[in-house]
PDB file as gemmi writes it, atoms N, CA and C in Angstrom:
CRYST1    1.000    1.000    1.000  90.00  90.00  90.00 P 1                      
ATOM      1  N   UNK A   1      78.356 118.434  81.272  1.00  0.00           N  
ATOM      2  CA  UNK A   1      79.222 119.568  80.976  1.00  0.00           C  
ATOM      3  C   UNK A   1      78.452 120.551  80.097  1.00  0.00           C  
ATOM      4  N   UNK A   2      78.328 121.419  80.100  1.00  0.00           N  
ATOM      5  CA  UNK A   2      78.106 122.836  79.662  1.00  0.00           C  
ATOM      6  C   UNK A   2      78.690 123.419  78.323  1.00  0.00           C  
ATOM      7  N   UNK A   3      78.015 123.668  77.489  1.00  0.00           N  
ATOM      8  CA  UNK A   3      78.824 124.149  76.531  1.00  0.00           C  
ATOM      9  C   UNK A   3      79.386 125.754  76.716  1.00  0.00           C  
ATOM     10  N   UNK A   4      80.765 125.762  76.713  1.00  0.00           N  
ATOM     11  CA  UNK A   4      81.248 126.958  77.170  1.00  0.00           C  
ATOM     12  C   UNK A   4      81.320 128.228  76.033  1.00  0.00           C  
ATOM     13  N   UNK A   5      79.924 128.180  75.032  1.00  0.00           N  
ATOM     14  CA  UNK A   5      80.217 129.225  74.215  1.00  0.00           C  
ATOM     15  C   UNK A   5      78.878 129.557  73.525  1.00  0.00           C  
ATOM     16  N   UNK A   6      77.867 129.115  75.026  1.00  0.00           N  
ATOM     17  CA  UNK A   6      76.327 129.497  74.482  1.00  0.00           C  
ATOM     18  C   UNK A   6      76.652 130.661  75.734  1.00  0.00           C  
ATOM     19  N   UNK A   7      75.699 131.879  75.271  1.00  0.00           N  
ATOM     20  CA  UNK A   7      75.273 132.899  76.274  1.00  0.00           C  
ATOM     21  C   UNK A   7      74.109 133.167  76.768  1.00  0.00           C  
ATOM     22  N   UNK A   8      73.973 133.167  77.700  1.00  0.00           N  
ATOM     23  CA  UNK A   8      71.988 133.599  78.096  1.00  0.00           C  
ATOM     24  C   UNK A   8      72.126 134.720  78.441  1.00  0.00           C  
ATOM     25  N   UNK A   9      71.103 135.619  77.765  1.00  0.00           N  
ATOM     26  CA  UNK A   9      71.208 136.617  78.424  1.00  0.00           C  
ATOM     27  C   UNK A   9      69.861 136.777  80.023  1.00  0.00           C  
ATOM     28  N   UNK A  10      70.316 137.050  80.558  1.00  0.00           N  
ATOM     29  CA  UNK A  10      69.492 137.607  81.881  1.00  0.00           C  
ATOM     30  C   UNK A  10      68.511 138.321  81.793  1.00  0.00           C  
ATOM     31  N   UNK A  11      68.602 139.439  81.260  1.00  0.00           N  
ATOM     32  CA  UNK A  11      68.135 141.014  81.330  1.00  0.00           C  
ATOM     33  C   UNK A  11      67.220 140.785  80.161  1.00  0.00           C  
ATOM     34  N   UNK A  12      66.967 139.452  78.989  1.00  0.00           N  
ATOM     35  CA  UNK A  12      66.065 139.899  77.843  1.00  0.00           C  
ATOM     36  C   UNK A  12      65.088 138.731  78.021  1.00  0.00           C  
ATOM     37  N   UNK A  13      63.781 138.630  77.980  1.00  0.00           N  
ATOM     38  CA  UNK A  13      62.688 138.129  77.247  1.00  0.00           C  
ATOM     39  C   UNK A  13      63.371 137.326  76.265  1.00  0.00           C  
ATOM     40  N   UNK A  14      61.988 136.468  75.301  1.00  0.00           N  
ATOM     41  CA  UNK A  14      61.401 136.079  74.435  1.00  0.00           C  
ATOM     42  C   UNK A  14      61.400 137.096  73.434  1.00  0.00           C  
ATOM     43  N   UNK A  15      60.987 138.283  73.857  1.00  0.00           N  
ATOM     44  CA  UNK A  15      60.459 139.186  73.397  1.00  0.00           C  
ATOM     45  C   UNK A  15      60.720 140.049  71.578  1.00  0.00           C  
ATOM     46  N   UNK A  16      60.655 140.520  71.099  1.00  0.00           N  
ATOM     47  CA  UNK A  16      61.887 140.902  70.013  1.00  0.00           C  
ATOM     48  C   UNK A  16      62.565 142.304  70.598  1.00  0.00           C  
ATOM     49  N   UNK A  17      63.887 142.531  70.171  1.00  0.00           N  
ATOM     50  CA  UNK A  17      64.153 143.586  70.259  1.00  0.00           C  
ATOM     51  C   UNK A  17      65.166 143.856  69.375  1.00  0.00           C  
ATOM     52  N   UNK A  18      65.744 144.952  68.741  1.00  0.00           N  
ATOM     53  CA  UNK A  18      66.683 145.470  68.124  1.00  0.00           C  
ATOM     54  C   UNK A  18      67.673 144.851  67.947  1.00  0.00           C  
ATOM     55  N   UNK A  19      69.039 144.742  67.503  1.00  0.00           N  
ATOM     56  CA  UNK A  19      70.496 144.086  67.645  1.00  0.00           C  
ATOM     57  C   UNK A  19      70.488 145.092  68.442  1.00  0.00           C  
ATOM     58  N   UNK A  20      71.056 146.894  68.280  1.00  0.00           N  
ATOM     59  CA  UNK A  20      71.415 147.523  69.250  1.00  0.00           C  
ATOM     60  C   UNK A  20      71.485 147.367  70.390  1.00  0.00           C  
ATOM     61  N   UNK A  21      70.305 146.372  70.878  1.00  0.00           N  
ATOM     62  CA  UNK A  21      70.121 146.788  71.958  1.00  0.00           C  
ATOM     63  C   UNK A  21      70.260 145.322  72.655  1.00  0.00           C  
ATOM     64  N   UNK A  22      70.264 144.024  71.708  1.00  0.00           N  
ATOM     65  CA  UNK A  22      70.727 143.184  72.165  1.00  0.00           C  
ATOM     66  C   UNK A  22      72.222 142.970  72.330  1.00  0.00           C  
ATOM     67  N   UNK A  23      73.008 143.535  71.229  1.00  0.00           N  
ATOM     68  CA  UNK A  23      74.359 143.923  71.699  1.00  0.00           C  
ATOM     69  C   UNK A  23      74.636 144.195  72.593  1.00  0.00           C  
ATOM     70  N   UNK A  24      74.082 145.596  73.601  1.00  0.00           N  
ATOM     71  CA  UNK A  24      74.311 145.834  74.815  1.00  0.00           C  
ATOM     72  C   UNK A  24      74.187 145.006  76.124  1.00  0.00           C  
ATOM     73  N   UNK A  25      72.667 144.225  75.731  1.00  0.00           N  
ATOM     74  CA  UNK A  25      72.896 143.128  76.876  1.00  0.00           C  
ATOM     75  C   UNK A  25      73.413 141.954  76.476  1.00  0.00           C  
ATOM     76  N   UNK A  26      73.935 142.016  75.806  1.00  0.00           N  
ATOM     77  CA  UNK A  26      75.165 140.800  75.655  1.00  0.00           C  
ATOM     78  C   UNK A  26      76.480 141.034  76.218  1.00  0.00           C  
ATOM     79  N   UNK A  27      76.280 141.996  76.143  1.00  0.00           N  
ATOM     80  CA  UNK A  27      78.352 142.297  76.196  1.00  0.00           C  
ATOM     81  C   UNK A  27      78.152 142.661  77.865  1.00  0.00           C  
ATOM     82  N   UNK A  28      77.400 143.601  78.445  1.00  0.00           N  
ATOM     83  CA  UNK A  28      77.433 143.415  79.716  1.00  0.00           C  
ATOM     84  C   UNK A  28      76.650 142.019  80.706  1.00  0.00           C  
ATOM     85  N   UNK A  29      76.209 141.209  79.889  1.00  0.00           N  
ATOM     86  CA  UNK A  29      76.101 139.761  80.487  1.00  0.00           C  
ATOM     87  C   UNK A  29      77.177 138.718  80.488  1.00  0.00           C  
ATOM     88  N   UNK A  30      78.257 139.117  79.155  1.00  0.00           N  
ATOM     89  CA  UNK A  30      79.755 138.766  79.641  1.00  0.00           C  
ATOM     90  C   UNK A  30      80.076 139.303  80.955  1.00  0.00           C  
ATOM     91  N   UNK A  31      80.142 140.434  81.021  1.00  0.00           N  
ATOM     92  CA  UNK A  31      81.076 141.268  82.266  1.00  0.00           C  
ATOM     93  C   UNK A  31      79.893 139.969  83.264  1.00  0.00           C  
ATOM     94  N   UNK A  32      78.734 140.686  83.345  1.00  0.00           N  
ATOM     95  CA  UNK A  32      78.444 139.783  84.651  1.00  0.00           C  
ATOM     96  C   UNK A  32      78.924 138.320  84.665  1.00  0.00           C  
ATOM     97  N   UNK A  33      78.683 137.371  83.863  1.00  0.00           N  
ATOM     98  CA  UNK A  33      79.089 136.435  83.794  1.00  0.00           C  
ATOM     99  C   UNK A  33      80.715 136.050  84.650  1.00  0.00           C  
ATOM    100  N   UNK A  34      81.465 137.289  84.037  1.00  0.00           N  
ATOM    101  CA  UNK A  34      82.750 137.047  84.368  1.00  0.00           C  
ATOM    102  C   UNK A  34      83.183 137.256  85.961  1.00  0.00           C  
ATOM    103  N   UNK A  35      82.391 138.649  86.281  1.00  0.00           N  
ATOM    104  CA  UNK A  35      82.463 138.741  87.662  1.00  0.00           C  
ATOM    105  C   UNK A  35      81.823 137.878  88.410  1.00  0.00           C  
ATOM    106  N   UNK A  36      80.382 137.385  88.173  1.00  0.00           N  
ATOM    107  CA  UNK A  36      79.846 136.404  89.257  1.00  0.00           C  
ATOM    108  C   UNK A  36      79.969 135.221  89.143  1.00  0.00           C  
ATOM    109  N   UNK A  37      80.658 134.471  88.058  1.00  0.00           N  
ATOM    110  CA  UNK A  37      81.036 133.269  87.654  1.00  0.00           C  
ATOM    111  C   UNK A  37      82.654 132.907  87.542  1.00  0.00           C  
ATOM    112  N   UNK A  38      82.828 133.828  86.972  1.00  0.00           N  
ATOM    113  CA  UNK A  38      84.618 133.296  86.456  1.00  0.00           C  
ATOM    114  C   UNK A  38      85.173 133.505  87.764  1.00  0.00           C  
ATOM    115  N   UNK A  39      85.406 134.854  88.260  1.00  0.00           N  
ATOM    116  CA  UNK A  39      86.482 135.864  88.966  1.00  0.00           C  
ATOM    117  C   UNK A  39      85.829 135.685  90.456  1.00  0.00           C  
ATOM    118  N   UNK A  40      84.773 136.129  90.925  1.00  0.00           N  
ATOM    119  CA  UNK A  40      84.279 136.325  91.885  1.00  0.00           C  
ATOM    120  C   UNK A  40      84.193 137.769  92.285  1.00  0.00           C  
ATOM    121  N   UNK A  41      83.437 138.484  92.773  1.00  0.00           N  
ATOM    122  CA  UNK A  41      83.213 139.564  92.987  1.00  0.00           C  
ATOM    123  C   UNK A  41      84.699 140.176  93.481  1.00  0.00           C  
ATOM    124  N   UNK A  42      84.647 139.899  94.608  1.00  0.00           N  
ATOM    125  CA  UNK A  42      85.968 139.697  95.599  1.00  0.00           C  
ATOM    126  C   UNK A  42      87.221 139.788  95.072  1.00  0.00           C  
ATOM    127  N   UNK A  43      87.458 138.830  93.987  1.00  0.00           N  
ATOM    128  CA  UNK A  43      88.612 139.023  93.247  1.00  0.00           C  
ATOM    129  C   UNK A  43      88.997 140.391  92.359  1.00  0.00           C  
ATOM    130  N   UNK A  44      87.988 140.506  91.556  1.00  0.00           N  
ATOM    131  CA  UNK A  44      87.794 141.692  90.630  1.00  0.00           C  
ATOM    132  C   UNK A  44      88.312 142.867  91.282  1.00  0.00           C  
ATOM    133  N   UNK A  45      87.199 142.923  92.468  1.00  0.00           N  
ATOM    134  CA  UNK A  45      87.513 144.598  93.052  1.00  0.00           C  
ATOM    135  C   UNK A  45      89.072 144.395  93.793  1.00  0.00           C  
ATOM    136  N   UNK A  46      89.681 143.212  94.196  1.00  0.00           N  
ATOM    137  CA  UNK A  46      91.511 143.333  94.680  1.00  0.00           C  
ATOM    138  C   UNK A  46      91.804 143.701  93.884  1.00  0.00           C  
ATOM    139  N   UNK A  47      91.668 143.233  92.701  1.00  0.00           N  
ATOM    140  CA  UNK A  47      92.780 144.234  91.107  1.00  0.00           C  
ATOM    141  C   UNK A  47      92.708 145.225  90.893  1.00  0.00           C  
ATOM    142  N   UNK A  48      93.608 146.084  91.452  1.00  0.00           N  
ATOM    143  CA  UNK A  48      93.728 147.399  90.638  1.00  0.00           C  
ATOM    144  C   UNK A  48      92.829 148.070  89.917  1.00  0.00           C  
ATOM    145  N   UNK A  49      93.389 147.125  88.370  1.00  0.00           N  
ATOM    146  CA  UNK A  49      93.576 147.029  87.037  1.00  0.00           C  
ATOM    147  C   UNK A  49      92.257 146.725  86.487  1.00  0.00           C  
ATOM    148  N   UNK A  50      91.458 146.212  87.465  1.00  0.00           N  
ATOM    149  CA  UNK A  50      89.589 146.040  87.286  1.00  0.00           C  
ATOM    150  C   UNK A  50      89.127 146.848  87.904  1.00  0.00           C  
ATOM    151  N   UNK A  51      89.226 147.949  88.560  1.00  0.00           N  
ATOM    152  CA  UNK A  51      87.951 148.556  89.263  1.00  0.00           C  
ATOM    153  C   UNK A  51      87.497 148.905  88.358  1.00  0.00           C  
ATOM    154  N   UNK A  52      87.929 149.406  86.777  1.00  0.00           N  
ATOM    155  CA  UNK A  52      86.634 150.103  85.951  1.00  0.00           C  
ATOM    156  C   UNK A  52      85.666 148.874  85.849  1.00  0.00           C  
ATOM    157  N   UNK A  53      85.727 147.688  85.696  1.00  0.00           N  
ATOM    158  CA  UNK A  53      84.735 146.557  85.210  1.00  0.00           C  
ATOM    159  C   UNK A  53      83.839 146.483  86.438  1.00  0.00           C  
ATOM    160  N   UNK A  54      84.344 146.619  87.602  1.00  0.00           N  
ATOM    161  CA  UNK A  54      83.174 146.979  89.088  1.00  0.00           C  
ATOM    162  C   UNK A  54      82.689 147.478  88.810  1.00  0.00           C  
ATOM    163  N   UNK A  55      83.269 149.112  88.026  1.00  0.00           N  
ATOM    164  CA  UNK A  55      82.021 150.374  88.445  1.00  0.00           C  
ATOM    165  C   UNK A  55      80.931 150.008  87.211  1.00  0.00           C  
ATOM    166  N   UNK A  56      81.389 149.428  86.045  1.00  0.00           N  
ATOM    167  CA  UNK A  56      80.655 149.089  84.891  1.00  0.00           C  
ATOM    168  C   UNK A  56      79.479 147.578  85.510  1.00  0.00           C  
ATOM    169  N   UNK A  57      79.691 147.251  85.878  1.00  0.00           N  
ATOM    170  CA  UNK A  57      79.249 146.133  86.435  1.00  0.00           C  
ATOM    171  C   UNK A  57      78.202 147.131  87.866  1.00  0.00           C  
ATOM    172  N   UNK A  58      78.354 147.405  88.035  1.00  0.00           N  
ATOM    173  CA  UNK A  58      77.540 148.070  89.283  1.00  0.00           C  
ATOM    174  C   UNK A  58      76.301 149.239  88.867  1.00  0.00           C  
ATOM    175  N   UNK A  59      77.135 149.894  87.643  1.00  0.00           N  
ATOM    176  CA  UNK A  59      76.364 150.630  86.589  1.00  0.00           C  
ATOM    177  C   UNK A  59      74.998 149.955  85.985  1.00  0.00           C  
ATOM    178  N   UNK A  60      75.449 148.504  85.362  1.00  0.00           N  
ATOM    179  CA  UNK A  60      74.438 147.845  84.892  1.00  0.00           C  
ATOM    180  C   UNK A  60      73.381 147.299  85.760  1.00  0.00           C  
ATOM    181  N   UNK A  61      73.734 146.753  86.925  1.00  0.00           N  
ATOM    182  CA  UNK A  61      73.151 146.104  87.875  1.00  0.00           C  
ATOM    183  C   UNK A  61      72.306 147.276  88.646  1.00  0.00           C  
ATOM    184  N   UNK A  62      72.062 148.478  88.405  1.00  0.00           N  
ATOM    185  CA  UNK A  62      71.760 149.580  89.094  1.00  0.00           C  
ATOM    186  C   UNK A  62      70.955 150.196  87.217  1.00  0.00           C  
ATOM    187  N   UNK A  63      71.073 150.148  86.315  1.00  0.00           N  
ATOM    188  CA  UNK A  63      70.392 150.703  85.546  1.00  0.00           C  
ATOM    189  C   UNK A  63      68.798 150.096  85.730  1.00  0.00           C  
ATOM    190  N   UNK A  64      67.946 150.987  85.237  1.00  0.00           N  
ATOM    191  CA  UNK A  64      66.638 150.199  85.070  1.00  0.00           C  
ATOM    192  C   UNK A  64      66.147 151.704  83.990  1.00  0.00           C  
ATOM    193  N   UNK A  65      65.510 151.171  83.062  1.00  0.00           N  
ATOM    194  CA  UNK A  65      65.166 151.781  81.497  1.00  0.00           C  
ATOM    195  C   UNK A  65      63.995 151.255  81.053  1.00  0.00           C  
ATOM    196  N   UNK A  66      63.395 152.228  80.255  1.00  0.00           N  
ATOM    197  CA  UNK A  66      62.279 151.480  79.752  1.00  0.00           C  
ATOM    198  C   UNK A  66      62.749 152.034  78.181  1.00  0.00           C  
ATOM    199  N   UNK A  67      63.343 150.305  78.040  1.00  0.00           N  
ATOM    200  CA  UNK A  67      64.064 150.606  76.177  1.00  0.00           C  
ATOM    201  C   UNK A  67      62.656 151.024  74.950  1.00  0.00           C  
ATOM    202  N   UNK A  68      61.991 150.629  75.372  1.00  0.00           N  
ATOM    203  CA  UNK A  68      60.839 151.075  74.210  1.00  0.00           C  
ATOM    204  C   UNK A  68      60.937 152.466  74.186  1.00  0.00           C  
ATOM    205  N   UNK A  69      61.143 153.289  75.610  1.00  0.00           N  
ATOM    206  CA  UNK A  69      60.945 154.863  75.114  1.00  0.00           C  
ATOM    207  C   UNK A  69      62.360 155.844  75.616  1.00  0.00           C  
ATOM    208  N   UNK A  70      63.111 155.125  75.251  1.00  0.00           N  
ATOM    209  CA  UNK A  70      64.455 155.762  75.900  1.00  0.00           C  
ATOM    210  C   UNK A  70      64.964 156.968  75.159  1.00  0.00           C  
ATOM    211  N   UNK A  71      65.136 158.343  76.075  1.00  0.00           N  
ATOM    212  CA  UNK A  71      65.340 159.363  75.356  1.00  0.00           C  
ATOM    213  C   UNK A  71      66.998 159.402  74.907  1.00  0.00           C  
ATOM    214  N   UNK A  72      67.486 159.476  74.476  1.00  0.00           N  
ATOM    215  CA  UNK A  72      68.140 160.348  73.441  1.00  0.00           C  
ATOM    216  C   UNK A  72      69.628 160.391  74.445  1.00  0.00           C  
ATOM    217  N   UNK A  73      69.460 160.743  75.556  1.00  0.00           N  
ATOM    218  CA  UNK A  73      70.615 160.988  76.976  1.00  0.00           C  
ATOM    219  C   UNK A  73      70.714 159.856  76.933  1.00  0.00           C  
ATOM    220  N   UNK A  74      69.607 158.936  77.356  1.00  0.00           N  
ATOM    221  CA  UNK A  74      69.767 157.772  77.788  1.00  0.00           C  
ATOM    222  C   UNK A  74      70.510 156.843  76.884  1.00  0.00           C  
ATOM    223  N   UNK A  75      70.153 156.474  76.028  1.00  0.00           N  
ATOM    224  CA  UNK A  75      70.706 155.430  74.674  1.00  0.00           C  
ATOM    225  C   UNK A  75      72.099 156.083  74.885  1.00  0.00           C  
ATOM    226  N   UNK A  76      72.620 157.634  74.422  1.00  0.00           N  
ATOM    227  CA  UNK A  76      73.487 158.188  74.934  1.00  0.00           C  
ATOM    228  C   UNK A  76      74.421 157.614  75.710  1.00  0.00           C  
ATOM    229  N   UNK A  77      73.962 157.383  76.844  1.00  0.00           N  
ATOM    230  CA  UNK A  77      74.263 157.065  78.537  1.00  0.00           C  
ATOM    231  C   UNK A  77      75.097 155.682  78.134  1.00  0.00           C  
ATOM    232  N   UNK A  78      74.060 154.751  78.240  1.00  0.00           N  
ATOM    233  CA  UNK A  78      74.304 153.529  77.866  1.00  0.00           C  
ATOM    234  C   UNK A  78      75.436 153.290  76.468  1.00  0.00           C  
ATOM    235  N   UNK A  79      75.369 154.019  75.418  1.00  0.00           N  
ATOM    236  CA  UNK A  79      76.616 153.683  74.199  1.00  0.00           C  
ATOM    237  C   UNK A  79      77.939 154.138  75.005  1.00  0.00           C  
ATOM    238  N   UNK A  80      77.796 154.838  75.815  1.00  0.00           N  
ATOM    239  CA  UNK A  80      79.283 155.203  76.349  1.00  0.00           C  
ATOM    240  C   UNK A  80      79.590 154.282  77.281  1.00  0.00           C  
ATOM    241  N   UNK A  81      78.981 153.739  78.004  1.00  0.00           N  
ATOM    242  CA  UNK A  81      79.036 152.610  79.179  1.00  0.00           C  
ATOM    243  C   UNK A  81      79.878 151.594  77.884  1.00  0.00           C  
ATOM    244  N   UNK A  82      79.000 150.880  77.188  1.00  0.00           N  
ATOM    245  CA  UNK A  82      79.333 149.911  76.428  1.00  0.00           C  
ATOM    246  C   UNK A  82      80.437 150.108  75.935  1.00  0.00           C  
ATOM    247  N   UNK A  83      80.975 151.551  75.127  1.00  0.00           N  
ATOM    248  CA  UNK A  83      82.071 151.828  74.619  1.00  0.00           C  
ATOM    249  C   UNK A  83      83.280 151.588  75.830  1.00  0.00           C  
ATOM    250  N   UNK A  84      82.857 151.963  76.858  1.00  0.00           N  
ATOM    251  CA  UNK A  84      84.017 151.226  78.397  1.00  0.00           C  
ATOM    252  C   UNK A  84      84.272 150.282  77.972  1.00  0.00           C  
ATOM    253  N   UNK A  85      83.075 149.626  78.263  1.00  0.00           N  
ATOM    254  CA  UNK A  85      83.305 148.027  78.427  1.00  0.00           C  
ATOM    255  C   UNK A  85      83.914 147.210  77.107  1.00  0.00           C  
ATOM    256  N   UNK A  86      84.243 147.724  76.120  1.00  0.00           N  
ATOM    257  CA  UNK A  86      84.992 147.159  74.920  1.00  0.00           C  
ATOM    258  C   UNK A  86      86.541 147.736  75.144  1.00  0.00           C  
ATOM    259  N   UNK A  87      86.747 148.612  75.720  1.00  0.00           N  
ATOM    260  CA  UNK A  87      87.646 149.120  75.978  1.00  0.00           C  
ATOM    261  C   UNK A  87      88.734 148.471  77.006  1.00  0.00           C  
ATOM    262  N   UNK A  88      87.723 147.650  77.938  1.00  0.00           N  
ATOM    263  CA  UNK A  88      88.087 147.065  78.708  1.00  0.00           C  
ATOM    264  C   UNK A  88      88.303 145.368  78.549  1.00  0.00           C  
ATOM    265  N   UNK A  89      88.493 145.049  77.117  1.00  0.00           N  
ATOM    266  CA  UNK A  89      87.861 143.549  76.804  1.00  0.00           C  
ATOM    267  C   UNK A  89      89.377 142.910  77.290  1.00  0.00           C  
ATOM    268  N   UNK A  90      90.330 143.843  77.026  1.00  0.00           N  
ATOM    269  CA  UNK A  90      91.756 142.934  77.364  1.00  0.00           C  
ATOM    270  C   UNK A  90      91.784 142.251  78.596  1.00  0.00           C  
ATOM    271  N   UNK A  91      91.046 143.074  79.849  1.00  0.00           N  
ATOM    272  CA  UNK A  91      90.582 142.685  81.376  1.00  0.00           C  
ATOM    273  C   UNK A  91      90.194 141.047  81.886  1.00  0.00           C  
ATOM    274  N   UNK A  92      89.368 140.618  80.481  1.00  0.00           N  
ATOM    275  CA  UNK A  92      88.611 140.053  80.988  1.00  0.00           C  
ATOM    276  C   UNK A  92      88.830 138.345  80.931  1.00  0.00           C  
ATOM    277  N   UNK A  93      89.927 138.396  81.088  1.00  0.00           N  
ATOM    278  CA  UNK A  93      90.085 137.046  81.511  1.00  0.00           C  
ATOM    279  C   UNK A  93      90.665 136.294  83.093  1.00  0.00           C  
ATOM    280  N   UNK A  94      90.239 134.787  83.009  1.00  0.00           N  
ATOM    281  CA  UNK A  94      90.369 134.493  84.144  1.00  0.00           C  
ATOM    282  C   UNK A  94      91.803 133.576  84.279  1.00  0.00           C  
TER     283      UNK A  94                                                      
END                                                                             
């Protein structure tokens, strides 16, 4: 059995990086988590009441950045995505 309250993230290295920016891929490695593990793709997009977590989820899975030199729009870009996706935390259960 699995402990149900470790997270991996996907998207990070070994590597070091910021909290900022590990925050971000944390919280959208929940969403993935939830869609490709909990819910199922399939399920998510029947609800209504989830299509924003699709388009956020489709957003991430479609971003590609190079965080070492990210301008200003971008970081931008991404804090508003994230600000969704907290917005959306009531969603996210199975």
């Amino acid at each position: 059995m699995k402990p149900a309250n470790l997270l991996r993230i996907d998207t990070l290295d070994d590597e070091w990086r910021d909290k900022d920016m590990v925050m971000l891929h944390a919280c959208f490695q929940i969403l993935c988590d939830f869609i490709e593990k909990e819910q199922g793709e399939n399920k998510v997009i029947a609800a209504p009441d989830r299509q924003g977590l699709v388009k956020l989820y489709a957003w991430w899975k479609a971003r590609n950045r190079d965080e070492a030199n990210m301008s200003e729009s971008e970081y931008a870009e991404d804090s508003w995505h994230l600000s969704q996706l907290i917005k959306m935390r009531p969603l996210l259960w199975s």
